[in-house]
Structure formats: structure tokens, C-alpha cells
N, C-alpha and C positions, 0 to 999 in steps of 0.2 A: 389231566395229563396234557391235553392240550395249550392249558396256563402257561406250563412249563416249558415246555418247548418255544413256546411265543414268547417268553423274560429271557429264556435263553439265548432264543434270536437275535431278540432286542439288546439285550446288554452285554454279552459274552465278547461281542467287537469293542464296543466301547470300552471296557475293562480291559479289555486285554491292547487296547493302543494306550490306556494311559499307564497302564505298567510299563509299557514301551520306552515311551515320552521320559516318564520320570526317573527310570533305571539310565536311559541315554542320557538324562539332563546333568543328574547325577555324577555318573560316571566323567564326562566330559567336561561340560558347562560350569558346573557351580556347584558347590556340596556343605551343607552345614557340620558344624564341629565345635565337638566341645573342648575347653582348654583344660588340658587336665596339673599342669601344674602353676606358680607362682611366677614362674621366669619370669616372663613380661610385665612385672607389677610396676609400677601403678598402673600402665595404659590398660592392661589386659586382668581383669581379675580374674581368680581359681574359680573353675567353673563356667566362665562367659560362654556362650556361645557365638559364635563366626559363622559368614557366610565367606568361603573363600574362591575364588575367582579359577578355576582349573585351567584356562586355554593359554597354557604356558608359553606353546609355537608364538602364539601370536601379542604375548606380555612383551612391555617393552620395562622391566624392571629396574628401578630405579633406586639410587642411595636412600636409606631411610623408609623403604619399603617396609612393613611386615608380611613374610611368608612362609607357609608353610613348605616344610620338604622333611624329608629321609635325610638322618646323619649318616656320616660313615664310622658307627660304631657297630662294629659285630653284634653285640650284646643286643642292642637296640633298632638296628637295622632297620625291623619292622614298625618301628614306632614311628608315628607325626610327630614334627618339631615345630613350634611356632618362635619365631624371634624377627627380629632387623634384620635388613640387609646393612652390612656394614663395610664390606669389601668387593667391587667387581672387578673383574678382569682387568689386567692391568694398576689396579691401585696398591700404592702403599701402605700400609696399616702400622700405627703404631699406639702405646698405650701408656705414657709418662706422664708422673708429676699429678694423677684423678684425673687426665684429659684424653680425646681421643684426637689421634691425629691423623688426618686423609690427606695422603699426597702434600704433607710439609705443611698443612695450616691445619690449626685447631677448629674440632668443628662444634660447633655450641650444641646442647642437646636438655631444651627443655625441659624433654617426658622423662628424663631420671630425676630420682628421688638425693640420689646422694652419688658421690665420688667413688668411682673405679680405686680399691685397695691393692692394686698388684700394675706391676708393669709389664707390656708384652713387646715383643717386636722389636726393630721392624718387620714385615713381611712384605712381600708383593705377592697379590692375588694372579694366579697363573689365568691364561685363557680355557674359556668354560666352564670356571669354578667362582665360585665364591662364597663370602666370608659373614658368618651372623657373630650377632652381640643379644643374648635376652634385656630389657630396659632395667630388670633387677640384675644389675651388672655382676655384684658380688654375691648372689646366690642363682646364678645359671649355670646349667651345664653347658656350655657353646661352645663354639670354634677357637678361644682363647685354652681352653681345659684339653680339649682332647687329642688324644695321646698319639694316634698314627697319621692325621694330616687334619690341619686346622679349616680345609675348603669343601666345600658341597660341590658335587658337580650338577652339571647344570641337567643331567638326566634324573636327576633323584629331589628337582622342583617339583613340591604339586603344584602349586599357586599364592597368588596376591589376596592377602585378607584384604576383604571389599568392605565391609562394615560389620560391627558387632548386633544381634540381633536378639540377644536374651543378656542382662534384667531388661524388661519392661523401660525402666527410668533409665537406661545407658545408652537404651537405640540410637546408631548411631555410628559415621564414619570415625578412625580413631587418630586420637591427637598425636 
């Protein structure tokens, strides 16, 4: 009996700060996830996992970001979205001819596989909102599709994907 009391002693603080630690780290700090659909093909394959960067106050988000956040789709509300940042505040948006265009120049885009099949826009991204695109342009549900406002606000960011951390061989900031 007395074993017990004394592993008790000994470890029941330890255990119990690291459940602390890592539920605080979690929640706040930095949280892994898995992608659960295609959007973001090629950068992102189905099933990757991310480590995503949560301390939004303090992001300074940038064009061509990838982040996670909450759409404003009723239906889906509750679900994570991963894609681009492709609109901030104050920008133009527009979608002609398989190109995207930001603020009147076309912006070159690598990590797609192929040409945007529909044209959108123009739009201007309002203040504290803004605008995704998944890199599988023609098979994403994003801000071009949906139906009652095409901007995120900026209370419904989790955070900046910091890098991919599962397969094994993809480890790794993304292109």
C-alpha cells in the first residue's frame, strides 16, 4: 500500500501538468490534423496530415497562405476547411480566361495542376474577411461555390498550415 501512495505521489503531478501542457498547447499553440478531402490536390494529398499554427491574434496572413478555418455554410459550420488564402481585405478578385487575377494583374500559380474551368468576379474582399481558392480549383467546394457570401471572417480562422507531417517521405513545408 505504501508502493502506491509513493507512484502516486511521485507521478500524479507530473501527469497531471502534462495533460495541462498539451490540452493548452493544443488548444492554443499548434494542433495536428488530418485533410480529409482532395481540395487541395496536388499540394495537399487525401489524408495528409498538418501541423497548423493556431495563434491567429498574432498571424500576420499572407496572399497564398494555406489555412485552416470555418466556412459560412450552415450545413457545415462545424467542419475544418483547408485551402489558400486568395483574397484579403481590400483586394480585388477575379477569375477569367483559366487565370486568377488580384488587384488587375494576373497572378502566376505554380501548385495547380490545370486551369480554373468557370469565371468568377469581380469581387472586392470587404474588411475582416476573406477569400480561399482549394489548388484543385475545379473540384473544391470554396468561396467561388458558396451560395450566401463568398468571405470568411476573420473570427472563424484557426490558423496558418506550418508544414505537412505525415507520409513519412512528404515531411515537409508546402509548395
Amino acid at each position: 500500500m505504501q508502493r502506491v501512495k509513493r507512484w502516486i505521489k511521485d507521478w500524479v503531478p507530473t501527469l497531471a501538468i502534462a495533460v495541462i501542457v498539451s490540452f493548452s498547447f493544443n488548444t492554443y499553440v499548434a494542433q495536428g490534423m488530418k485533410v480529409p478531402t482532395g481540395s487541395m490536390l496536388p499540394t495537399i494529398q487525401l489524408d495528409d496530415k498538418i501541423l497548423v499554427e493556431k495563434m491567429v491574434k498574432l498571424t500576420d496572413f499572407q496572399f497564398g497562405d494555406v489555412v485552416v478555418f470555418y466556412p459560412p455554410l450552415p450545413d457545415q459550420a462545424d467542419q475544418r476547411f483547408v485551402k489558400r488564402l486568395i483574397g484579403l481585405p481590400g483586394d480585388t478578385i477575379e477569375i477569367k480566361d483559366g487565370s486568377l487575377i488580384r488587384n488587375g494583374e494576373k497572378v502566376d500559380e505554380p501548385y495547380l495542376n490545370e486551369k480554373m474551368k468557370y469565371t468568377y468576379g469581380p469581387i472586392t474582399v470587404p474588411e475582416d474577411k476573406y477569400f480561399f481558392l482549394g489548388d484543385n480549383r475545379n473540384d473544391s467546394l470554396d468561396s467561388h461555390l458558396w451560395p450566401t457570401t463568398p468571405f470568411v471572417d476573420k473570427s472563424k480562422l484557426v490558423g496558418k498550415v506550418m508544414f505537412r507531417y505525415f507520409p513519412f517521405n512528404h515531411i515537409g513545408t508546402l509548395d
